[in-house]
mmCIF file of the N, C-alpha and C atoms, coordinates in Angstrom:
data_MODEL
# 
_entry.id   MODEL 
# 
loop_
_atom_site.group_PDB 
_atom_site.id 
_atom_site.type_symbol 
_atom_site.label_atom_id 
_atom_site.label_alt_id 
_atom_site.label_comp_id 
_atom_site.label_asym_id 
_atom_site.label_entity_id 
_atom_site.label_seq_id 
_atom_site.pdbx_PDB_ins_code 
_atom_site.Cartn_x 
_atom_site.Cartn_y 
_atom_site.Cartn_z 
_atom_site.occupancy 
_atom_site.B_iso_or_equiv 
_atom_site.pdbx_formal_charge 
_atom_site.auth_seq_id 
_atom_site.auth_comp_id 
_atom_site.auth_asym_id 
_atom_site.auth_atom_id 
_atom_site.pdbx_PDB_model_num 
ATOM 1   N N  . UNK A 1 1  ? 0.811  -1.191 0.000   1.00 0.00 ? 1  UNK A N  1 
ATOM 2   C CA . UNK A 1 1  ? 0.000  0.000  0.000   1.00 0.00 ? 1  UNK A CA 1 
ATOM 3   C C  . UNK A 1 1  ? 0.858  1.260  0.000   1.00 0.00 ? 1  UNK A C  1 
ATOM 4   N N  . UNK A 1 2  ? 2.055  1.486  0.547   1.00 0.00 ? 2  UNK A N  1 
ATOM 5   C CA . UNK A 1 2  ? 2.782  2.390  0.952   1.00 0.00 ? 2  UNK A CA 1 
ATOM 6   C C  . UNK A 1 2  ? 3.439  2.922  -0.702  1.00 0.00 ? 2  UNK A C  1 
ATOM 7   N N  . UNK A 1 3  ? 2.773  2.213  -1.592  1.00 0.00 ? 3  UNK A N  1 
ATOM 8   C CA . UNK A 1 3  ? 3.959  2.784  -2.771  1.00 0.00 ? 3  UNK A CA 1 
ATOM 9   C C  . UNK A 1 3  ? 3.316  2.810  -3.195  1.00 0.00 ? 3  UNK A C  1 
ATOM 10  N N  . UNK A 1 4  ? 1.914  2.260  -3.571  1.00 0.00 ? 4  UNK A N  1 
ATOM 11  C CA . UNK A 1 4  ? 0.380  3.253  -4.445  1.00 0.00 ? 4  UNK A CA 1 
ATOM 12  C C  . UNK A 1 4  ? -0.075 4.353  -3.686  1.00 0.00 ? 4  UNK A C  1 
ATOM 13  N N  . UNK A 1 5  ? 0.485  4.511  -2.710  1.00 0.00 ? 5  UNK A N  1 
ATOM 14  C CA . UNK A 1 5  ? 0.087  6.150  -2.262  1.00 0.00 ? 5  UNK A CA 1 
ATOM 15  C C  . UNK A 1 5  ? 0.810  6.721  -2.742  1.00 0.00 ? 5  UNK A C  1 
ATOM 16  N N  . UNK A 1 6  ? 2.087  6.642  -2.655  1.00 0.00 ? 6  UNK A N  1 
ATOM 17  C CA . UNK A 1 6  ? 3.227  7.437  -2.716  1.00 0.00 ? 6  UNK A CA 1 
ATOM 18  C C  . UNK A 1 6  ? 2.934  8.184  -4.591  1.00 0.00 ? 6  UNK A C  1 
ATOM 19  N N  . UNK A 1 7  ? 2.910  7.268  -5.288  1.00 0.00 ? 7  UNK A N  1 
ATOM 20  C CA . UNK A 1 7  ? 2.617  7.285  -6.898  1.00 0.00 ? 7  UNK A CA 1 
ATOM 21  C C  . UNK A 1 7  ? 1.276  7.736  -7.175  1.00 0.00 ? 7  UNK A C  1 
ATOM 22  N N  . UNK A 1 8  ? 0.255  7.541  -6.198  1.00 0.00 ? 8  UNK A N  1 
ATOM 23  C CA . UNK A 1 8  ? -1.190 8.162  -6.163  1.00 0.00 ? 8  UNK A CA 1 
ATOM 24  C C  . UNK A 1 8  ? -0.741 9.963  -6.333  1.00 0.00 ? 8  UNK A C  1 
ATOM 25  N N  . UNK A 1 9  ? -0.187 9.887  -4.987  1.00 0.00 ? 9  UNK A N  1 
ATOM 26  C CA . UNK A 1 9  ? -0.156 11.634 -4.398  1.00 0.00 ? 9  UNK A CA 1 
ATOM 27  C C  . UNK A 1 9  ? 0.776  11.924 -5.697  1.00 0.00 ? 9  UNK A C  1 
ATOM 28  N N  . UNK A 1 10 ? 2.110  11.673 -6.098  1.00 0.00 ? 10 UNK A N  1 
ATOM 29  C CA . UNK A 1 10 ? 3.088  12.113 -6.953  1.00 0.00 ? 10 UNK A CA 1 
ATOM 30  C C  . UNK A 1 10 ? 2.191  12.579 -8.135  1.00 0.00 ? 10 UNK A C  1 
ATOM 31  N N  . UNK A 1 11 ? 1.177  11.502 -8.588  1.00 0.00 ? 11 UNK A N  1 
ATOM 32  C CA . UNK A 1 11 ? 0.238  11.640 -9.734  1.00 0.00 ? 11 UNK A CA 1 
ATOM 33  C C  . UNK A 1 11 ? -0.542 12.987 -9.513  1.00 0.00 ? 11 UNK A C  1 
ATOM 34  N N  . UNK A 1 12 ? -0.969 12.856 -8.354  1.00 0.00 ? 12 UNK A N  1 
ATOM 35  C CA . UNK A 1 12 ? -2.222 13.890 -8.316  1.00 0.00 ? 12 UNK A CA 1 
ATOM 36  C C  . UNK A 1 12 ? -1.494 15.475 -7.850  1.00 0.00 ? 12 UNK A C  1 
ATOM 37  N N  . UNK A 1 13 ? -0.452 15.886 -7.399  1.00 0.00 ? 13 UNK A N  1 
ATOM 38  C CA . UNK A 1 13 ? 0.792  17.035 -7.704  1.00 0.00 ? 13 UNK A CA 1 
ATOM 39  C C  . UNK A 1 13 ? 0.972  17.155 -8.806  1.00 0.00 ? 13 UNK A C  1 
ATOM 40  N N  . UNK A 1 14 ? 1.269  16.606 -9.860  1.00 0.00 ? 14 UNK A N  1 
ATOM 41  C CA . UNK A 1 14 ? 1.754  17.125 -11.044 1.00 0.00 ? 14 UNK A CA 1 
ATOM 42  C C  . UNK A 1 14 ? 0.491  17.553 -11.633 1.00 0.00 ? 14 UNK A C  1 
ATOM 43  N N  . UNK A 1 15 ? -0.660 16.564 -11.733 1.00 0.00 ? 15 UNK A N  1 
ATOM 44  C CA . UNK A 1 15 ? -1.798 17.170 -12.051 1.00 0.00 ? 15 UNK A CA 1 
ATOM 45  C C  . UNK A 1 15 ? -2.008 17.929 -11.686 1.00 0.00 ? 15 UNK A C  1 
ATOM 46  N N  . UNK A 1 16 ? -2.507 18.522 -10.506 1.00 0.00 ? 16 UNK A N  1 
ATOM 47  C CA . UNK A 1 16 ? -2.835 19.820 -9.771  1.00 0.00 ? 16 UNK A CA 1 
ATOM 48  C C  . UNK A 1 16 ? -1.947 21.081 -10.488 1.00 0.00 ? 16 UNK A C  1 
ATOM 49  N N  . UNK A 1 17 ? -0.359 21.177 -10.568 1.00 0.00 ? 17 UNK A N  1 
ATOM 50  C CA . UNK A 1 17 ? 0.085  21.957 -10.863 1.00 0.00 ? 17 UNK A CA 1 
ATOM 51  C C  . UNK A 1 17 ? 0.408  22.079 -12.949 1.00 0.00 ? 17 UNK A C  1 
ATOM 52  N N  . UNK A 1 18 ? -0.351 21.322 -13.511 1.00 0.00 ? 18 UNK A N  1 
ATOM 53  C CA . UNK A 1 18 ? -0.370 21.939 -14.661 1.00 0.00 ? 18 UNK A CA 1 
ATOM 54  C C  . UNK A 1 18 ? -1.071 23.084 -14.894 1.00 0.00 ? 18 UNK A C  1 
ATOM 55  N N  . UNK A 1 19 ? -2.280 23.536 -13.781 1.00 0.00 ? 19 UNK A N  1 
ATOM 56  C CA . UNK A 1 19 ? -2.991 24.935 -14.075 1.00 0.00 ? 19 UNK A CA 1 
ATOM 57  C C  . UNK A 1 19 ? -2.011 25.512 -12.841 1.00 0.00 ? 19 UNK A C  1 
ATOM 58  N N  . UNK A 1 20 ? -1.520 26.461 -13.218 1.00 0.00 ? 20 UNK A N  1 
ATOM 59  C CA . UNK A 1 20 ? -0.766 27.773 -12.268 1.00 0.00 ? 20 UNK A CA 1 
ATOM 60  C C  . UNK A 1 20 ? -1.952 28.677 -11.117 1.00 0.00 ? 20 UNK A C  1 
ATOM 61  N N  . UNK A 1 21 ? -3.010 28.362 -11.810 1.00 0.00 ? 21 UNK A N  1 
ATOM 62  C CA . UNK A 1 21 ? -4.032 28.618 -10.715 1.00 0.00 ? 21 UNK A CA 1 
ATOM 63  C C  . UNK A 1 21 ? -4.417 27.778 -9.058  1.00 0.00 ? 21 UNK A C  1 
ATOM 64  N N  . UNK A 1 22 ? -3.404 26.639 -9.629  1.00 0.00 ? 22 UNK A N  1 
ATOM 65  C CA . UNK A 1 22 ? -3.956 25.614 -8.310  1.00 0.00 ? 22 UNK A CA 1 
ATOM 66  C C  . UNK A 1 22 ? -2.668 25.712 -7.576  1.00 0.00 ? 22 UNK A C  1 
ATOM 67  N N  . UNK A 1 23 ? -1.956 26.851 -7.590  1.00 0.00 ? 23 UNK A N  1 
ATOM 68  C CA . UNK A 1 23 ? -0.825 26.669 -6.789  1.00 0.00 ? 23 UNK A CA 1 
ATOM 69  C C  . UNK A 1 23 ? -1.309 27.507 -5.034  1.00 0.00 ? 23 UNK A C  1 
ATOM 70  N N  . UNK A 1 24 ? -1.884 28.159 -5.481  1.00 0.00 ? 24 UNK A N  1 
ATOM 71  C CA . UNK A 1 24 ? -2.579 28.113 -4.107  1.00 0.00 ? 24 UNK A CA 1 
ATOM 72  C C  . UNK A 1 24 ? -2.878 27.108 -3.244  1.00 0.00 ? 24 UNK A C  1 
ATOM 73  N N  . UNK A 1 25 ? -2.856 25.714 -3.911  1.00 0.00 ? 25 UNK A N  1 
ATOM 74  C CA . UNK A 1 25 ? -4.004 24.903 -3.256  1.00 0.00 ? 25 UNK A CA 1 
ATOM 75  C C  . UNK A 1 25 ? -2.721 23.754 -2.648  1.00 0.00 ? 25 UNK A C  1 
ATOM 76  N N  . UNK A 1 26 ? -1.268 24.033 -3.517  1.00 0.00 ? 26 UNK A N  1 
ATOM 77  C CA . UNK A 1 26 ? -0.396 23.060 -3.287  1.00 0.00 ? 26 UNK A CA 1 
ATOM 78  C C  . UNK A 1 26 ? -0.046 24.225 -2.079  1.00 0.00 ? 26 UNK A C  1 
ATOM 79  N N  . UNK A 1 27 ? 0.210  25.771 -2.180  1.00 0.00 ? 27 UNK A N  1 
ATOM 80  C CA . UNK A 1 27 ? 0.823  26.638 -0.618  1.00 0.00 ? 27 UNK A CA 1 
ATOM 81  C C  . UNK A 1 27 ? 0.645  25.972 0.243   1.00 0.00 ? 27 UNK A C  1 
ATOM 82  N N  . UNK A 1 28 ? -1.022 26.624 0.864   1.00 0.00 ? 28 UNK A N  1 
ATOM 83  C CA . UNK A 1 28 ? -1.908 25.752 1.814   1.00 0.00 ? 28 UNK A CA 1 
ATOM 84  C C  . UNK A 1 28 ? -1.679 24.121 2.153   1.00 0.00 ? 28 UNK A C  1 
ATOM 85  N N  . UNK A 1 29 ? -1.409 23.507 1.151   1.00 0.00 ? 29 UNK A N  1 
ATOM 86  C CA . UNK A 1 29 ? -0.914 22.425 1.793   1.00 0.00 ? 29 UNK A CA 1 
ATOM 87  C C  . UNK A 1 29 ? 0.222  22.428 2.402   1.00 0.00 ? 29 UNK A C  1 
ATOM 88  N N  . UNK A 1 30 ? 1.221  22.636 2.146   1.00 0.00 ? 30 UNK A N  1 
ATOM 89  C CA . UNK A 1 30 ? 2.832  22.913 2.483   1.00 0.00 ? 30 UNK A CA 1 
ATOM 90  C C  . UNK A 1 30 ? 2.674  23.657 3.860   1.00 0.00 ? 30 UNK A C  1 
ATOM 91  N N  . UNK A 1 31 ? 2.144  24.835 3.899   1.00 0.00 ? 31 UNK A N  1 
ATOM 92  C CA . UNK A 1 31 ? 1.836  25.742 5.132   1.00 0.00 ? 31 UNK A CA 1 
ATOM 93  C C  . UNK A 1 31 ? 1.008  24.666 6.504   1.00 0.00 ? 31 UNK A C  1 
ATOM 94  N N  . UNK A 1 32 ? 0.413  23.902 5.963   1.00 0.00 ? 32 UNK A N  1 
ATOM 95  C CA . UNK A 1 32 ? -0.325 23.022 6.683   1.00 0.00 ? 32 UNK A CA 1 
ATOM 96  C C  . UNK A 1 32 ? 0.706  21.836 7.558   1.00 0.00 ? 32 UNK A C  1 
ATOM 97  N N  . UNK A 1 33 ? 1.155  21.106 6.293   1.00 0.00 ? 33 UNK A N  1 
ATOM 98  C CA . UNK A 1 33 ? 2.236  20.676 6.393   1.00 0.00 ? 33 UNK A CA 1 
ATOM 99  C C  . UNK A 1 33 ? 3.580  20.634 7.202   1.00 0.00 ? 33 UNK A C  1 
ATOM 100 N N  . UNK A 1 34 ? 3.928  21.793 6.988   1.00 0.00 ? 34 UNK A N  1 
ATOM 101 C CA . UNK A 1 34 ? 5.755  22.258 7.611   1.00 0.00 ? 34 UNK A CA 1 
ATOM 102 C C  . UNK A 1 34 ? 5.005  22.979 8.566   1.00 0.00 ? 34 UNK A C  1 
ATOM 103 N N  . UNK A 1 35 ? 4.193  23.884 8.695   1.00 0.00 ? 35 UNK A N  1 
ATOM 104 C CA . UNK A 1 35 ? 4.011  25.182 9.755   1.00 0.00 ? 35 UNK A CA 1 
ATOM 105 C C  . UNK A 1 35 ? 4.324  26.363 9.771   1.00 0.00 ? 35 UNK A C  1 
ATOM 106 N N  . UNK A 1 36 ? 4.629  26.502 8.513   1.00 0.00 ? 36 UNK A N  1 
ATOM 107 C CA . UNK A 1 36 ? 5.313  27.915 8.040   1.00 0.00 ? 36 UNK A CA 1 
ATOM 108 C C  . UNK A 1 36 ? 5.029  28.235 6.947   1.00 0.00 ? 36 UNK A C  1 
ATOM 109 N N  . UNK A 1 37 ? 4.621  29.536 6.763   1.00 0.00 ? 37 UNK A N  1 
ATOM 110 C CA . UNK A 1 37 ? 3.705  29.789 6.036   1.00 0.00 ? 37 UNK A CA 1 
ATOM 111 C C  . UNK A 1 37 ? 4.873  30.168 4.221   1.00 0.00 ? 37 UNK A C  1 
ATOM 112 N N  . UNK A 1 38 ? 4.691  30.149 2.942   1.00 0.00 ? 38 UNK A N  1 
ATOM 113 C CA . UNK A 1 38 ? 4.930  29.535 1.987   1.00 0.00 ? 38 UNK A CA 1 
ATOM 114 C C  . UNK A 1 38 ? 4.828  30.162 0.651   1.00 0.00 ? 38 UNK A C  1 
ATOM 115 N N  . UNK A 1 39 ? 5.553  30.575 -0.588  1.00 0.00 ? 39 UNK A N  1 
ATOM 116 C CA . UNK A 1 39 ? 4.597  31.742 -1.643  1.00 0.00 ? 39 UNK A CA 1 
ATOM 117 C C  . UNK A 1 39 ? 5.183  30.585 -2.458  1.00 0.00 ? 39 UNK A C  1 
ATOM 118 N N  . UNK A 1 40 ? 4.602  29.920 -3.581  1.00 0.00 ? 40 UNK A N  1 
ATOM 119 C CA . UNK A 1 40 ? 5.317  29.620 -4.699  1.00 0.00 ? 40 UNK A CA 1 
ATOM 120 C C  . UNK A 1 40 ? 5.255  30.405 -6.097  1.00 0.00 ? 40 UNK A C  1 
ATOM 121 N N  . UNK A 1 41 ? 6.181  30.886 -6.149  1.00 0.00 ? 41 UNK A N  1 
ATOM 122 C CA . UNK A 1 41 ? 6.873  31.590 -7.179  1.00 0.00 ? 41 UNK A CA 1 
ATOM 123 C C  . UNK A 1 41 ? 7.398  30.961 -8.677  1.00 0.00 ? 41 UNK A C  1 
ATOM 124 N N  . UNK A 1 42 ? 7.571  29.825 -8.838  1.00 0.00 ? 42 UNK A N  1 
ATOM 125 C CA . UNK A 1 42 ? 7.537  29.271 -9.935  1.00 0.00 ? 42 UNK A CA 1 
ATOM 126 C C  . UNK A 1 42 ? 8.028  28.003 -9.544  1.00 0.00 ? 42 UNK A C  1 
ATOM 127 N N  . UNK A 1 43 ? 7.684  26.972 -10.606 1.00 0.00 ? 43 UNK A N  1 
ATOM 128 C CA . UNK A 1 43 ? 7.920  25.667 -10.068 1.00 0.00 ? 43 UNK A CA 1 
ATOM 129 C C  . UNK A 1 43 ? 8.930  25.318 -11.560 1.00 0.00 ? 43 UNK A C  1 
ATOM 130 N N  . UNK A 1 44 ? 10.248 24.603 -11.313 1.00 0.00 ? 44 UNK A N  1 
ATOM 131 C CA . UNK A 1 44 ? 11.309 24.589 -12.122 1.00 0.00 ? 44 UNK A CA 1 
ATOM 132 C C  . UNK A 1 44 ? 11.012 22.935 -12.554 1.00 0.00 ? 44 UNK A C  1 
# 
């Protein structure tokens, strides 16, 4: 189970970030995440 998540979530990040609009939605997670709050500025 531990490696169809892993490839689930990896899948569903890249999806999310082909619209530049949903990068909000990856911040908020990260901020959630670490505890510190987060801007993404471009993804390389």
């Amino acid at each position: 189970m531990g490696k169809d998540f892993l490839v689930r979530f990896d899948f569903a990040i890249k999806k999310l970030l082909r619209n530049k609009a949903n990068f909000g939605i990856l911040e908020g997670f990260i901020e959630v995440f670490l505890g510190k709050k987060c801007k993404i500025q471009e993804i390389l």
